[in-house]
C-alpha positions as CSV (number, residue, x, y, z in Angstrom):
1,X,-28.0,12.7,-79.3
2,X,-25.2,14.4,-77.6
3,X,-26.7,18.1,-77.0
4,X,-24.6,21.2,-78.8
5,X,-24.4,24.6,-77.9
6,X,-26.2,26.9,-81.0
7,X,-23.6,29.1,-82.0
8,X,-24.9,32.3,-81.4
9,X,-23.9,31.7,-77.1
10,X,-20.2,32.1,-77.9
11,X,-20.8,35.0,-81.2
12,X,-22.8,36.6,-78.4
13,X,-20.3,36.9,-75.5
14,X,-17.5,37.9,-77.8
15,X,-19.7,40.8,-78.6
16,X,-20.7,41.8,-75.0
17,X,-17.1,41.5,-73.6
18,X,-15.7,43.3,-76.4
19,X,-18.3,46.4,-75.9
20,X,-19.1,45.8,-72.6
21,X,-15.5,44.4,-71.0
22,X,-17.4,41.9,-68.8
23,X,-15.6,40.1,-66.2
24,X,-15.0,36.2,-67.0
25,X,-17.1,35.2,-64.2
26,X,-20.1,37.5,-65.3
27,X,-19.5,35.6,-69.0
28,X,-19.4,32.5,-67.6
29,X,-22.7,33.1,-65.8
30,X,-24.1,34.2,-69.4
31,X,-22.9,30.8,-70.8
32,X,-24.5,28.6,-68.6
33,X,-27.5,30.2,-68.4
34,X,-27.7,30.8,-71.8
35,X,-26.9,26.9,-72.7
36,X,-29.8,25.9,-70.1
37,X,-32.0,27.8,-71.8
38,X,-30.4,26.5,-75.8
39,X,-30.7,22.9,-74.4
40,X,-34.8,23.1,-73.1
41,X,-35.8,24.6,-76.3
42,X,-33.6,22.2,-78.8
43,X,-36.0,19.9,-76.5
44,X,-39.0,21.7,-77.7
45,X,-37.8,21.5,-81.2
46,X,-36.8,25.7,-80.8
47,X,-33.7,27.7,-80.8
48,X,-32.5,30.5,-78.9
49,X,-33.4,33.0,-82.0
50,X,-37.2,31.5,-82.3
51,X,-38.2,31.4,-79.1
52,X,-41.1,33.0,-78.0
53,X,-42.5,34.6,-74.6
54,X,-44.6,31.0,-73.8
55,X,-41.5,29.3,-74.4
56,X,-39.8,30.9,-72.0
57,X,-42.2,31.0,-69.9
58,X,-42.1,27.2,-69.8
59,X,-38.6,27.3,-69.5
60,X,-38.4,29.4,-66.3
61,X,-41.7,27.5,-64.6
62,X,-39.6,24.2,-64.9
63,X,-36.6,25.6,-63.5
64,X,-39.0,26.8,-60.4
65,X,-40.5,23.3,-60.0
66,X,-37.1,21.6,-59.6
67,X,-36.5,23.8,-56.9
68,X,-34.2,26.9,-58.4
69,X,-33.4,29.5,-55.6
70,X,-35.0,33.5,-56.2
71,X,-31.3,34.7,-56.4
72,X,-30.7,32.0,-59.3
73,X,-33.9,32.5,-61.1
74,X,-33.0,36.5,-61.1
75,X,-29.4,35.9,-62.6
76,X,-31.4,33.4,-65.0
77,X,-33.6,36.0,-66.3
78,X,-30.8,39.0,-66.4
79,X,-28.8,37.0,-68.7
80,X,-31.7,36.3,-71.0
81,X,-32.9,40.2,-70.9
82,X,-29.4,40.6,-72.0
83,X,-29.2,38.3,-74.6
84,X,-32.3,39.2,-76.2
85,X,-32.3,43.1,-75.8
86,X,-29.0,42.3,-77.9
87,X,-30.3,40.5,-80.4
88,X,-32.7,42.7,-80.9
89,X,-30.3,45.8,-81.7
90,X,-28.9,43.1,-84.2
91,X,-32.3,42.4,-85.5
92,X,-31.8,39.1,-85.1
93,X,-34.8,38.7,-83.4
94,X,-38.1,40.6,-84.6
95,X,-39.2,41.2,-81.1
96,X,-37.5,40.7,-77.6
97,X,-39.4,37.6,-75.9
98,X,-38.1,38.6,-72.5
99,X,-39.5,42.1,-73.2
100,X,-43.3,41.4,-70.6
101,X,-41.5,39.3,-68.2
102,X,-40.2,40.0,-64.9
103,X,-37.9,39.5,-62.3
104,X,-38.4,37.5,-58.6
105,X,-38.7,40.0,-56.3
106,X,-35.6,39.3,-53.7
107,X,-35.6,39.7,-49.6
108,X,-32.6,42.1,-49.0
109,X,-30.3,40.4,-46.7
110,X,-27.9,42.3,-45.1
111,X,-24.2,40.5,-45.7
112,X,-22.3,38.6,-43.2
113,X,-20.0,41.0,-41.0
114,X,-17.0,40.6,-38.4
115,X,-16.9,42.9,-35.6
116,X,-13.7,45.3,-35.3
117,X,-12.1,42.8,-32.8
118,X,-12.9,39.9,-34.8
119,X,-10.8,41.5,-37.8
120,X,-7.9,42.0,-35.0
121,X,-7.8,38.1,-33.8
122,X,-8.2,37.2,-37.4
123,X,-5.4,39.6,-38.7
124,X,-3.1,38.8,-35.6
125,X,-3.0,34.7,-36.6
126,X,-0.5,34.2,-39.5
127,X,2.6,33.7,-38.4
128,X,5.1,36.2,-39.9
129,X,8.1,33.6,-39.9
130,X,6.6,31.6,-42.1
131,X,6.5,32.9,-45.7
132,X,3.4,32.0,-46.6
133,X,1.5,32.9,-43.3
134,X,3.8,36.2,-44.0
135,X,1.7,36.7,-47.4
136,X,-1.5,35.8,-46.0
137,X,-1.5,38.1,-43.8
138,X,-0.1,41.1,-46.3
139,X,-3.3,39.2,-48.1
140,X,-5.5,39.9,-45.3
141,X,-4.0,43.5,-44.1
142,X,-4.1,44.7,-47.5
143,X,-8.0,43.2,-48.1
144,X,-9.3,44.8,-44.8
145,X,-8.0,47.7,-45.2
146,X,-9.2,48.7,-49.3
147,X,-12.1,46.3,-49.3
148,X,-11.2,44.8,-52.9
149,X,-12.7,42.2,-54.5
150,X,-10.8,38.8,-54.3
151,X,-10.3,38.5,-58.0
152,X,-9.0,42.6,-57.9
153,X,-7.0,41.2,-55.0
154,X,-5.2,37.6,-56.1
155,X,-4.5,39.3,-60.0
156,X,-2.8,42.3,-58.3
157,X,0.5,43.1,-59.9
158,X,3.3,44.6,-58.7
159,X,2.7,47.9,-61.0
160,X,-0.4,48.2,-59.5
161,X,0.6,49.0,-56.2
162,X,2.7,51.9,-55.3
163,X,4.0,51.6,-51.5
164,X,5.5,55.0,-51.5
165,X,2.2,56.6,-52.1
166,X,0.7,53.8,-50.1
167,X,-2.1,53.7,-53.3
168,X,-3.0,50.6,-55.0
169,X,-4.5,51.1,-58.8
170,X,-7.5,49.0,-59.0
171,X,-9.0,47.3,-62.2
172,X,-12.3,46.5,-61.4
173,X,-15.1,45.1,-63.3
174,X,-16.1,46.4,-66.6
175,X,-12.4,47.4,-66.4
176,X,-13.1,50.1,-64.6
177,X,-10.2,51.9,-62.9
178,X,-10.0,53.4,-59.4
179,X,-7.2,54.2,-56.7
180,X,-7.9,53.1,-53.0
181,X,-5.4,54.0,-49.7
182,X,-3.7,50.9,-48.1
183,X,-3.4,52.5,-44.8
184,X,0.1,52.1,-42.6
185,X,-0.7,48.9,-41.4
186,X,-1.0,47.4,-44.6
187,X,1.9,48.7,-46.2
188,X,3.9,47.8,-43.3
189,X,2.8,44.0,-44.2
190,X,3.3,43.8,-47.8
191,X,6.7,45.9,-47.1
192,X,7.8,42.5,-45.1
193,X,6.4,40.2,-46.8
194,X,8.0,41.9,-50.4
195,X,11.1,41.9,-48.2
196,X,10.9,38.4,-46.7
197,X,8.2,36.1,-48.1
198,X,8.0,36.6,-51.7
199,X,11.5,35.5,-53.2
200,X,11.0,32.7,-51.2
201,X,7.4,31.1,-52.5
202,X,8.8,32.3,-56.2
203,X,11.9,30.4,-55.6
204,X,13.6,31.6,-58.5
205,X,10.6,31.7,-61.0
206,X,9.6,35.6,-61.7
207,X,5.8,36.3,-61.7
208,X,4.4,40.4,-62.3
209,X,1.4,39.3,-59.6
210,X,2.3,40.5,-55.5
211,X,1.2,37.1,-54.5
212,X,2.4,34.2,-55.3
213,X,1.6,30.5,-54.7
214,X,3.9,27.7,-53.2
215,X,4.6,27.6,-56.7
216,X,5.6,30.6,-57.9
217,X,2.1,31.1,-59.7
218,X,-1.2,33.9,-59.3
219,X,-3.1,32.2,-56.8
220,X,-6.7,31.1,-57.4
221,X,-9.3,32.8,-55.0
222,X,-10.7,29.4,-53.8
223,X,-7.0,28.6,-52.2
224,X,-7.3,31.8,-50.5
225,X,-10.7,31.5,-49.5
226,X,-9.2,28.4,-47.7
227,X,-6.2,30.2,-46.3
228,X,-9.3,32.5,-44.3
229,X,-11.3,29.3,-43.1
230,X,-7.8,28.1,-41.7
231,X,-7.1,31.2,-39.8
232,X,-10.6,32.0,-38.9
233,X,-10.4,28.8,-37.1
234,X,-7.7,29.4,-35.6
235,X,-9.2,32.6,-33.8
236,X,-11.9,30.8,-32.6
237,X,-14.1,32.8,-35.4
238,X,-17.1,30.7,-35.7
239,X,-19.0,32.8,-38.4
240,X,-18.7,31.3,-42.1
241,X,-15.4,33.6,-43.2
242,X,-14.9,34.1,-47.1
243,X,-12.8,36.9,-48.7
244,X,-16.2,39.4,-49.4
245,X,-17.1,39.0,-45.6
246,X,-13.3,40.9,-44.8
247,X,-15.1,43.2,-48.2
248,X,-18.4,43.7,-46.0
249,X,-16.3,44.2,-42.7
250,X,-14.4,47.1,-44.6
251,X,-17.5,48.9,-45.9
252,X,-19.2,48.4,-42.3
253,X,-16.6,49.6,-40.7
254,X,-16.2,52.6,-42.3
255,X,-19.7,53.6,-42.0
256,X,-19.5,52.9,-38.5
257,X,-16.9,55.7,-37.9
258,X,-18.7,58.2,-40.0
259,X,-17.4,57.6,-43.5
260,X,-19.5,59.4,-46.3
261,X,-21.3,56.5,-48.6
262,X,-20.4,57.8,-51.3
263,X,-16.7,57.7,-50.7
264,X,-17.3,54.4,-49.6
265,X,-18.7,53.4,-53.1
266,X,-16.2,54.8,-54.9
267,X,-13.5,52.8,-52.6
268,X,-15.3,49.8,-53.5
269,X,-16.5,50.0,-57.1
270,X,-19.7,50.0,-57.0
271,X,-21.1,51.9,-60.2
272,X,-24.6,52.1,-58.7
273,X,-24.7,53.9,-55.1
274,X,-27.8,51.3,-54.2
275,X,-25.6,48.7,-54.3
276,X,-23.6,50.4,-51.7
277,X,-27.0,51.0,-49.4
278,X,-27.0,47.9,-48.3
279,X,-24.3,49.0,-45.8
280,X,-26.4,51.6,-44.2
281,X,-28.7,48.4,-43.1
282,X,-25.3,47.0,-41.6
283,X,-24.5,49.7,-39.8
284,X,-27.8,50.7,-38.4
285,X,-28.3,47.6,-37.3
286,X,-25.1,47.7,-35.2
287,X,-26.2,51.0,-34.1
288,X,-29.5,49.9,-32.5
289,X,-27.6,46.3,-31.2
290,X,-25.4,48.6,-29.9
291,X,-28.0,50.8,-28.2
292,X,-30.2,47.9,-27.0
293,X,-27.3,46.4,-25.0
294,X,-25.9,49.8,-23.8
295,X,-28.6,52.3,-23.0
296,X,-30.7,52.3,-19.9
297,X,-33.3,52.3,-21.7
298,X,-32.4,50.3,-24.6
């Protein structure tokens, strides 16, 4: 028998995005983990509202024995908390199963990072004559130099952005609102490519996002994770690129030359300032490279 999602997934997310205004992709995450967990108990001849801490339990050990990474086990287990801390506001549940168990406890690894000349061979590749190398590398200018999320960045509409201040208004997750400096250089890039690349890719069409597609559309952030791999190539970058590496780069960067962490979690989002700490790590760790290969006694 074909398996069917219990109900209470979808009645559940309406709920949370409606309070909560979750991001799709932090919804999705709930679904899928939530339908895993649905599917192994309609196995045990359970639901979602009777399961009980040894069924989970059961659930979660199988999931380990196939092989499920920490970081996937830990996303696992906040969706369920979630779920059932929910439910039980709702008293839908009489007691919150999830309530006695824990969480993996995760390495810290300290994200991927491009030096400051790395960012300059990278930035310097598009070719501005060309209008879509002209918006990759507004794209690119604009990314480096506010650190936004690629989502924030590819759904960016033209009322977002004001060039005269040189601001860009930010809608973040949760829906959260926040206003971040483009710096000359980046306006100076989405100036041309506004002024020579955009009418072009729209060709006709009218579209409220800065960047278009080839056709005329809000592009998706895998084709512009691709647009990096092709220009990281191209400068000889050999690190695995993706949009939140040009995110770490910014946040390094600016810790590097003495920015203040909280400004730098408030350019970036973050609601928690430990998710920002992380960056300390990064630049530390420059700091002693940096000493080891420098000082005389390094």
């Amino acid at each position: 028998m074909a398996y069917q999602s219990d109900p209470i997934i979808e009645q559940f997310l309406d709920a949370v995005w409606a309070e909560q205004g979750l991001s799709d992709n932090t919804l999705a995450a709930y679904r899928t983990d939530l339908r895993h967990l649905d599917k192994f108990l309609q196995q045990q001849s359970s639901a979602l509202l009777l399961a009980n801490q040894s069924l989970i339990l059961a659930f979660l050990e199988q999931r380990a024995q196939v092989g499920e990474a920490k970081s996937s086990s830990a996303r696992m287990r906040s969706s369920l908390r979630s779920f059932y801390a929910y439910m039980l506001i709702q008293k839908q549940v009489i007691c919150d199963p999830m309530a006695r168990i824990g969480s993996p406890k995760l390495e810290k690894r300290l994200p991927d990072s491009l030096s400051e000349q790395q960012v300059e061979s990278l930035l310097a590749e598009p070719d501005r004559t060309i209008a879509i190398e002209c918006r990759d590398r507004a794209m690119l200018e604009l990314l480096y130099a506010t650190g936004l999320r690629v989502t924030e960045l590819v759904s960016l509409t033209m009322e977002q952005m004001s060039l005269r201040q040189g601001l860009v208004r930010v809608i973040g997750k949760g829906g959260k609102e926040r206003l971040v400096p483009m710096g000359e250089p980046a306006i100076v890039a989405v100036e041309e490519y506004l002024k020579f690349a955009r009418a072009e890719l729209l060709n006709s069409k009218t579209s409220a996002v800065v960047f278009v597609s080839k056709r005329g559309q809000m592009m998706t952030r895998q084709t512009f994770w691709h647009r990096i791999k092709l220009y990281a190539l191209r400068a000889n970058i050999a690190s695995d690129l993706s949009p939140h590496t040009i995110r770490h780069a910014f946040a390094t960067h600016l810790l590097n030359h003495g920015a203040d962490l909280r400004v730098v979690q408030l350019l970036l989002g973050h609601s928690d300032l430990s998710t920002t700490q992380i960056y300390t790590h990064v630049a530390k760790a420059r700091l002693q490279q940096l000493h080891s290969e420098h000082h005389p006694r390094g």
